[in-house]
Backbone bond lengths (Angstrom), bond angles and torsions (degrees), N, CA, C in turn:
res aa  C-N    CA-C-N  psi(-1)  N-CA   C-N-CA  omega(-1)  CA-C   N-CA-C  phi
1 X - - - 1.463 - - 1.522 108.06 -
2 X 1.167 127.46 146.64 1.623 138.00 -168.33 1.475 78.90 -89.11
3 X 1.693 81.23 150.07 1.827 108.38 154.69 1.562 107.06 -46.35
4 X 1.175 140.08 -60.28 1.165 137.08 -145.98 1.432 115.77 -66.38
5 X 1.814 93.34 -38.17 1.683 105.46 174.74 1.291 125.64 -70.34
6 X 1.671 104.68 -36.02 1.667 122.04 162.70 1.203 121.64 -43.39
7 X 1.871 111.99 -47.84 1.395 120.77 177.35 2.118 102.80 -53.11
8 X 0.962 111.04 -44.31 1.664 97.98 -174.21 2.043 96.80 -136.85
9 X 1.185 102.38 66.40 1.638 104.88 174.65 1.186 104.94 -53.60
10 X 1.457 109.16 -73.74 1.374 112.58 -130.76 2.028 92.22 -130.29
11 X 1.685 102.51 124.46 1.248 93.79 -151.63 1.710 98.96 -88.10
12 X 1.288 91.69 -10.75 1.721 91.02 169.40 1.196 131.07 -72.55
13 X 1.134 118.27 -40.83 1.708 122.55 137.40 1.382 127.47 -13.31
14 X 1.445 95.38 -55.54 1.525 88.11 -168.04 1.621 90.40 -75.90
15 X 1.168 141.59 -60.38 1.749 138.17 -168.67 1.463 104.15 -38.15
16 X 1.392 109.80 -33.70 1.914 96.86 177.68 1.511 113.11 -103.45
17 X 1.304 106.37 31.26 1.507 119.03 -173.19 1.642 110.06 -99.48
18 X 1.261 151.76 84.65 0.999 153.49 -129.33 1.978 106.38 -79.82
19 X 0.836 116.46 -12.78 1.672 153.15 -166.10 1.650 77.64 -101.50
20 X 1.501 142.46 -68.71 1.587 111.59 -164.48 1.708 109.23 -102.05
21 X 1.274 117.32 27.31 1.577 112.43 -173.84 1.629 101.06 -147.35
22 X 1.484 108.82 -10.61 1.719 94.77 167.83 1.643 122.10 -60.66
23 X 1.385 108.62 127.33 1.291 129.31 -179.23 1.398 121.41 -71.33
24 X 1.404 120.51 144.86 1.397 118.37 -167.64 1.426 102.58 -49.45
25 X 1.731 115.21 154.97 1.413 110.08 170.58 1.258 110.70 -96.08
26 X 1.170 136.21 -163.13 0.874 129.49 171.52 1.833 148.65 -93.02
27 X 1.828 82.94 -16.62 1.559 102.61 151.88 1.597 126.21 -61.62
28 X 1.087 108.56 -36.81 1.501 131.95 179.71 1.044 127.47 -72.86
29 X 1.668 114.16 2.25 1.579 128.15 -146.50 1.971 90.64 -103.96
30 X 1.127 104.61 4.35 1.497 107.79 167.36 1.714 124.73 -128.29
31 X 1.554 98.05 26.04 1.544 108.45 174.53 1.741 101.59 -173.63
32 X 1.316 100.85 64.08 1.368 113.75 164.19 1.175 142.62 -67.06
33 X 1.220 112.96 -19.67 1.868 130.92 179.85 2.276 81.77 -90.13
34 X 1.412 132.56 -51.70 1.162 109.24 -175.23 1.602 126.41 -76.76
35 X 1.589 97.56 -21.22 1.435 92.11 153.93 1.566 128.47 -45.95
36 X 1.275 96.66 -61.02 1.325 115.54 174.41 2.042 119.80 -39.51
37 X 1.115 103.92 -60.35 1.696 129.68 171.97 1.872 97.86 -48.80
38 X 1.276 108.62 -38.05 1.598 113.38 -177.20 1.626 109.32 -73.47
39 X 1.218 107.75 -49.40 1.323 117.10 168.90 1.913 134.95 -41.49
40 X 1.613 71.49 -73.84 1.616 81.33 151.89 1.203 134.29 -55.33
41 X 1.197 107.18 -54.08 1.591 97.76 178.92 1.546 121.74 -79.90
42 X 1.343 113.22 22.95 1.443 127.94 161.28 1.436 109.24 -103.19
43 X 1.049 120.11 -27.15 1.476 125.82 173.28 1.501 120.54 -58.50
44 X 1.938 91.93 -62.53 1.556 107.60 -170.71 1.513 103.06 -54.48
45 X 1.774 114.18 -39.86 1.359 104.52 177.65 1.225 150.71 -46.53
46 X 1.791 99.34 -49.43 1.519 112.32 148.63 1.364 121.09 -57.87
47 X 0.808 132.78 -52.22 1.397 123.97 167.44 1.684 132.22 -30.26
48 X 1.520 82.24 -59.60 2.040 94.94 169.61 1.889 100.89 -68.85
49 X 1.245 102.31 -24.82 1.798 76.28 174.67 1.298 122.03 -96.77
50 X 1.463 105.34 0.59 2.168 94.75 144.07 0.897 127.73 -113.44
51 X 1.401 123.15 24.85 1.651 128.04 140.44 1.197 106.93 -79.26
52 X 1.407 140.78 -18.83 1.116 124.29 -138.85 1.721 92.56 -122.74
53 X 1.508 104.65 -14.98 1.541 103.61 -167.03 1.767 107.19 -71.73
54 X 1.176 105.66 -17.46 1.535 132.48 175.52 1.500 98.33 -49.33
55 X 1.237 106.42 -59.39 1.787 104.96 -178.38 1.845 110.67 -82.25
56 X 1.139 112.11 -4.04 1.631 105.31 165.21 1.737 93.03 84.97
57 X 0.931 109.59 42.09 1.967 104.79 179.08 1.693 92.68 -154.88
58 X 1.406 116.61 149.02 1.370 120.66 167.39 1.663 110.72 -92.59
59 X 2.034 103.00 167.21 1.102 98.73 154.98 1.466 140.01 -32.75
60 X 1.778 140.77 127.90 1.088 129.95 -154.10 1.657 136.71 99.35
61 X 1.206 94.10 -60.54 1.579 111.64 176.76 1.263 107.15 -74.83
62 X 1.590 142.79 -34.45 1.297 120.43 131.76 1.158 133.36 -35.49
63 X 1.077 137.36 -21.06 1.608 113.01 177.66 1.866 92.21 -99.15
64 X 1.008 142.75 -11.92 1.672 113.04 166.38 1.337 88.88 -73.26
65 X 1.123 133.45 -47.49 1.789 108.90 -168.00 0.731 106.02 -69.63
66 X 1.415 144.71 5.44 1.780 127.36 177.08 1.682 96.71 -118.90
67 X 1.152 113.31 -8.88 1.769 103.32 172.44 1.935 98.06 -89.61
68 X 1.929 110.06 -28.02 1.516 107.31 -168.07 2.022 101.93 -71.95
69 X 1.636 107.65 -34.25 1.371 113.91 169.79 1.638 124.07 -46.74
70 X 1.314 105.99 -48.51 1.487 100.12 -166.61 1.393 105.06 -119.13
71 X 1.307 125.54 14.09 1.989 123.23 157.01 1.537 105.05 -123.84
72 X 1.750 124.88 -0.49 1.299 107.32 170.07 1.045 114.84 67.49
73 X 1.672 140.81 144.74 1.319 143.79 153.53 1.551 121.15 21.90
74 X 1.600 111.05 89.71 1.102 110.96 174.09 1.837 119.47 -132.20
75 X 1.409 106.65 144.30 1.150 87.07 177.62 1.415 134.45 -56.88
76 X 1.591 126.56 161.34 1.576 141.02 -177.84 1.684 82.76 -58.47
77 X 1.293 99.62 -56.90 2.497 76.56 -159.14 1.452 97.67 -63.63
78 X 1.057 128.17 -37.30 1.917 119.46 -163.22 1.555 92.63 -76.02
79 X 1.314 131.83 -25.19 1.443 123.33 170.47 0.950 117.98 -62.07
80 X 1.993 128.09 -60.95 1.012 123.00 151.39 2.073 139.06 -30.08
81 X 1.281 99.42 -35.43 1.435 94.06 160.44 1.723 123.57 -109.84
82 X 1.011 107.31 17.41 1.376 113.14 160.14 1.982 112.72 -82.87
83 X 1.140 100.85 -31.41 1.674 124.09 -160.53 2.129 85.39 -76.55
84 X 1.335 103.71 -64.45 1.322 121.33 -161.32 1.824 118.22 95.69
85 X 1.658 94.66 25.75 1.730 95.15 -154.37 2.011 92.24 -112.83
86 X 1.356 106.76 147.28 1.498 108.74 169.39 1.527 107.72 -44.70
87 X 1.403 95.52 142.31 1.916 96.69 170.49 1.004 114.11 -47.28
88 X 1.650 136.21 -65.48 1.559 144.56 -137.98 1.768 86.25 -66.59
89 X 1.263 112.73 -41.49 1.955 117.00 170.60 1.095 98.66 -25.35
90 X 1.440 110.36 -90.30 1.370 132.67 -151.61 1.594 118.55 -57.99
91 X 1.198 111.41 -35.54 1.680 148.30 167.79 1.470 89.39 -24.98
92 X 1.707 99.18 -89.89 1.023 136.29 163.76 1.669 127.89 -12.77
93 X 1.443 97.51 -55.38 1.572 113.59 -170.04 1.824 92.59 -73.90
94 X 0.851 102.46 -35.87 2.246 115.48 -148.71 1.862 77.00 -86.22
95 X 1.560 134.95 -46.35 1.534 116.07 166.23 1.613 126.28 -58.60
96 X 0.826 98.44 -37.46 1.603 93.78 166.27 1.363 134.04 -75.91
97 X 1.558 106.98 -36.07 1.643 108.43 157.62 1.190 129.07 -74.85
98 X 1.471 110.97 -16.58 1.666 118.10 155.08 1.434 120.82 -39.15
99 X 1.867 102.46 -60.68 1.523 126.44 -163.70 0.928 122.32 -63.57
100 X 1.830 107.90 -21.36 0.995 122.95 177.95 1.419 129.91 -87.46
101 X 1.615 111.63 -22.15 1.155 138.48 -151.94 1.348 153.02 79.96
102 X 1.302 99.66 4.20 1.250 127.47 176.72 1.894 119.34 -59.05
103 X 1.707 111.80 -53.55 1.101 109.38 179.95 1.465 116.78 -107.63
104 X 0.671 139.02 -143.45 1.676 151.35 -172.82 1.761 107.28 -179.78
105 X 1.116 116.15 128.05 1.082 119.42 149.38 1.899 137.05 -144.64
106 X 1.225 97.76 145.90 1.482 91.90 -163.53 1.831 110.52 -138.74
107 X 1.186 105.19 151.87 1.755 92.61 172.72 1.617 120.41 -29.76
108 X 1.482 125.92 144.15 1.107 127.62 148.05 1.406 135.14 -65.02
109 X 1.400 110.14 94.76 1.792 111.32 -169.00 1.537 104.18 -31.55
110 X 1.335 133.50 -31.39 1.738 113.82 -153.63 1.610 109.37 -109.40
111 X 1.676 85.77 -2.06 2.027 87.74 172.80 2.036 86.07 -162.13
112 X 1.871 91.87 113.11 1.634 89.13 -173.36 2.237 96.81 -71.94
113 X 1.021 113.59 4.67 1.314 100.88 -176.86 1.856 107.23 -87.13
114 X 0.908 127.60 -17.94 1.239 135.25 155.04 1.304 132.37 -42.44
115 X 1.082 122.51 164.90 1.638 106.00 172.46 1.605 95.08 -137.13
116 X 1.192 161.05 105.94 1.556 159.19 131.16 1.618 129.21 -38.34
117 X 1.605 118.99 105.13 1.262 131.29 -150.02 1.548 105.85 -114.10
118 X 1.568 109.71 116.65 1.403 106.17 -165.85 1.490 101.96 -122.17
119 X 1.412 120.31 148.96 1.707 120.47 144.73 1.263 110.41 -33.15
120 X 1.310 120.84 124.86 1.671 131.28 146.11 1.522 118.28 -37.67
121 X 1.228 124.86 113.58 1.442 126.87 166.26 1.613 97.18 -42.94
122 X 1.868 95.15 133.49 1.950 101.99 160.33 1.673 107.02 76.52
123 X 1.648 105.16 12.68 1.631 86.74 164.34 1.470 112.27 -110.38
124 X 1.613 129.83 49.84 1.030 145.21 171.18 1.930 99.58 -37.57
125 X 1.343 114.61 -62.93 1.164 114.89 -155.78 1.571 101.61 -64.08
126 X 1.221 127.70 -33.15 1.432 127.84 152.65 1.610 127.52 -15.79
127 X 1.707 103.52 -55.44 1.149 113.87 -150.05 1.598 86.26 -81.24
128 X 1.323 105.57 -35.04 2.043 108.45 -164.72 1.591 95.85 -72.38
129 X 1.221 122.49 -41.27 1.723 114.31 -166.33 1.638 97.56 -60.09
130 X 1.880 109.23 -46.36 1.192 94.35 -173.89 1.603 134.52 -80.24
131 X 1.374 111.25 6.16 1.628 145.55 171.80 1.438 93.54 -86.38
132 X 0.956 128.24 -60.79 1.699 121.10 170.77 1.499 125.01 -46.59
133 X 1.404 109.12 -57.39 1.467 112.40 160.67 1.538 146.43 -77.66
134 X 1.677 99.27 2.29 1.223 98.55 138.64 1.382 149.28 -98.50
135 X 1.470 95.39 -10.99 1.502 132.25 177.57 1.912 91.88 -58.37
136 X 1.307 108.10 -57.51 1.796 109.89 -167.75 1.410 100.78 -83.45
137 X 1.594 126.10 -4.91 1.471 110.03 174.17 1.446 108.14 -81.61
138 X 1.703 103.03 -31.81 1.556 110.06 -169.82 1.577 96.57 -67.86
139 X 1.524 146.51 -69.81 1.383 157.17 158.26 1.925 93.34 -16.16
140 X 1.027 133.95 -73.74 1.222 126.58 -177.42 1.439 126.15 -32.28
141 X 1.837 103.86 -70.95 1.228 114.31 167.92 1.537 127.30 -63.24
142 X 0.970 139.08 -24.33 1.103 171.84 -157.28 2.178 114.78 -94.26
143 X 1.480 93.96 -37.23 1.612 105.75 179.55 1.423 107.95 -42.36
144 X 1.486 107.08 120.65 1.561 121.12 146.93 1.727 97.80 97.82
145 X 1.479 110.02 7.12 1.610 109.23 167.39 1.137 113.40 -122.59
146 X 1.760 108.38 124.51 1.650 139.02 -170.02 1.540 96.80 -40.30
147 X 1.466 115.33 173.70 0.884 121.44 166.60 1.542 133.14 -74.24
148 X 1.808 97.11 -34.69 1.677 99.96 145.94 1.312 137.05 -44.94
149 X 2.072 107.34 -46.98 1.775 90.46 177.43 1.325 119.25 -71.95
150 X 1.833 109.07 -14.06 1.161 110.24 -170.78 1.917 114.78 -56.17
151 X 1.297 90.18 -50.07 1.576 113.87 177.16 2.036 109.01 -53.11
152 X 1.073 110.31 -50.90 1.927 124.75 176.58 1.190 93.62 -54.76
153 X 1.307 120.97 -77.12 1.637 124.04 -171.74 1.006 106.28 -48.09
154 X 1.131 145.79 -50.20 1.948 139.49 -170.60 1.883 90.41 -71.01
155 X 1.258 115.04 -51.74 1.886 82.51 -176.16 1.577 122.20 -99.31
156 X 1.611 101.22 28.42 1.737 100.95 166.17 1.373 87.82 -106.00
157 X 1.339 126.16 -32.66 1.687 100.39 167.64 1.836 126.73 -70.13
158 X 1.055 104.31 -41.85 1.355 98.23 171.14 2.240 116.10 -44.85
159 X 2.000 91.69 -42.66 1.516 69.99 -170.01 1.747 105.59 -88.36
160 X 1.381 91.39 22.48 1.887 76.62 157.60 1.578 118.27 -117.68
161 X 1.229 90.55 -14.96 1.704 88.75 163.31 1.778 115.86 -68.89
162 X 1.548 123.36 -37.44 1.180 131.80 157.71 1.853 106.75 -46.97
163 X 1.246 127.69 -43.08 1.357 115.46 -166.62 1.574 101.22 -86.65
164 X 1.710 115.90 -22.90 1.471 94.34 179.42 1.615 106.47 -89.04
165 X 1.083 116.49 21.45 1.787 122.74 -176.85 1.342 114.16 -87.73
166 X 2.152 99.75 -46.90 1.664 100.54 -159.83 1.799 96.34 -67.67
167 X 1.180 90.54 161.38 1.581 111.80 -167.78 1.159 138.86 58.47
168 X 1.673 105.82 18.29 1.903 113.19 -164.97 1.812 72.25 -136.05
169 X 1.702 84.30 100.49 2.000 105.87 174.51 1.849 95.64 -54.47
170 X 1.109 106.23 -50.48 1.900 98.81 -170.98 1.208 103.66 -62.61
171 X 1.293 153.68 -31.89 1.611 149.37 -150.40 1.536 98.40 -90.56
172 X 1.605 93.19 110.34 1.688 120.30 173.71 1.698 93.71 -99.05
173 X 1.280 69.97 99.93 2.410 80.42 167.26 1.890 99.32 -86.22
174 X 1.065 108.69 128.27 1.217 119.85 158.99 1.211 132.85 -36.60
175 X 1.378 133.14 125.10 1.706 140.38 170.89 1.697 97.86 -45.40
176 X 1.646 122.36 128.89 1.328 114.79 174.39 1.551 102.80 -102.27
177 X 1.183 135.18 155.37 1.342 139.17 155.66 1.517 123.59 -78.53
């Protein structure tokens, strides 16, 4: 059976899964759509980290390789605030994709106090496993909604990712297409 199917096999599982049938509590009983948003996005997580365990990297560490893929050589602090994640995180994340081989990093020629964090030459197959596994997280999460809700849902999330942005000076909202 594929990762993807593993991620949501067996749907009876999930109904006796206490993680997809716990009921609002009662603190929460006045912000139910963010309960909800909390949930989910504890779900989708596990999920992407057994698609993702396929490529030998956890949740997270895909997205520096997919911000190190398509802006190239960037510094550790602009990584760190590109991410929005505590340093010792990122620290952290950029040693293990080192160990692994994934990144490279080395002084910044134009300030040696810097550090400059690159993709590993030749980890193409990296980039496709992790293009694959998001491809089956999106198909996963995503099951049994048209292409219309598909389209609604991407910009009622965007404008709540916009509402949890205004007034948080660090929160880089994404360019939308």
């Amino acid at each position: 059976m594929s990762a993807i199917h593993e991620a949501g096999a067996d749907a009876g599982a999930a109904q006796d899964d206490p993680a997809c049938t716990e009921s609002l509590p009662s603190a929460a009983r006045g912000g139910p759509v963010s309960h909800a948003i909390s949930r989910v996005a504890r779900l989708h997580r596990a999920a992407a980290a057994k698609l993702l365990r396929g490529a030998g990297i956890y949740p997270g560490q895909e997205l520096v390789m997919m911000l190190l893929w398509d802006r190239g050589p960037l510094r550790q602090s602009d990584l760190i605030k590109a991410l929005e994640l505590d340093p010792s995180t990122v620290t952290k994340m950029l040693q293990r994709l080192e160990q692994a081989g994934h990144v490279r990093r080395r002084p910044d020629p134009r300030d040696g106090r810097a550090v400059l964090v690159e993709a590993a030459e030749g980890n193409r197959g990296l980039h496709d496993e992790v293009a694959h596994a998001w491809t089956g997280l999106e198909e996963h999460t995503l099951a049994g909604l048209s292409p219309a809700e598909r389209t609604q849902l991407a910009a009622l999330l965007a404008r709540v990712e916009t509402n949890l942005c205004t007034g948080t000076a660090d929160c880089a909202v994404p360019a939308r297409d």
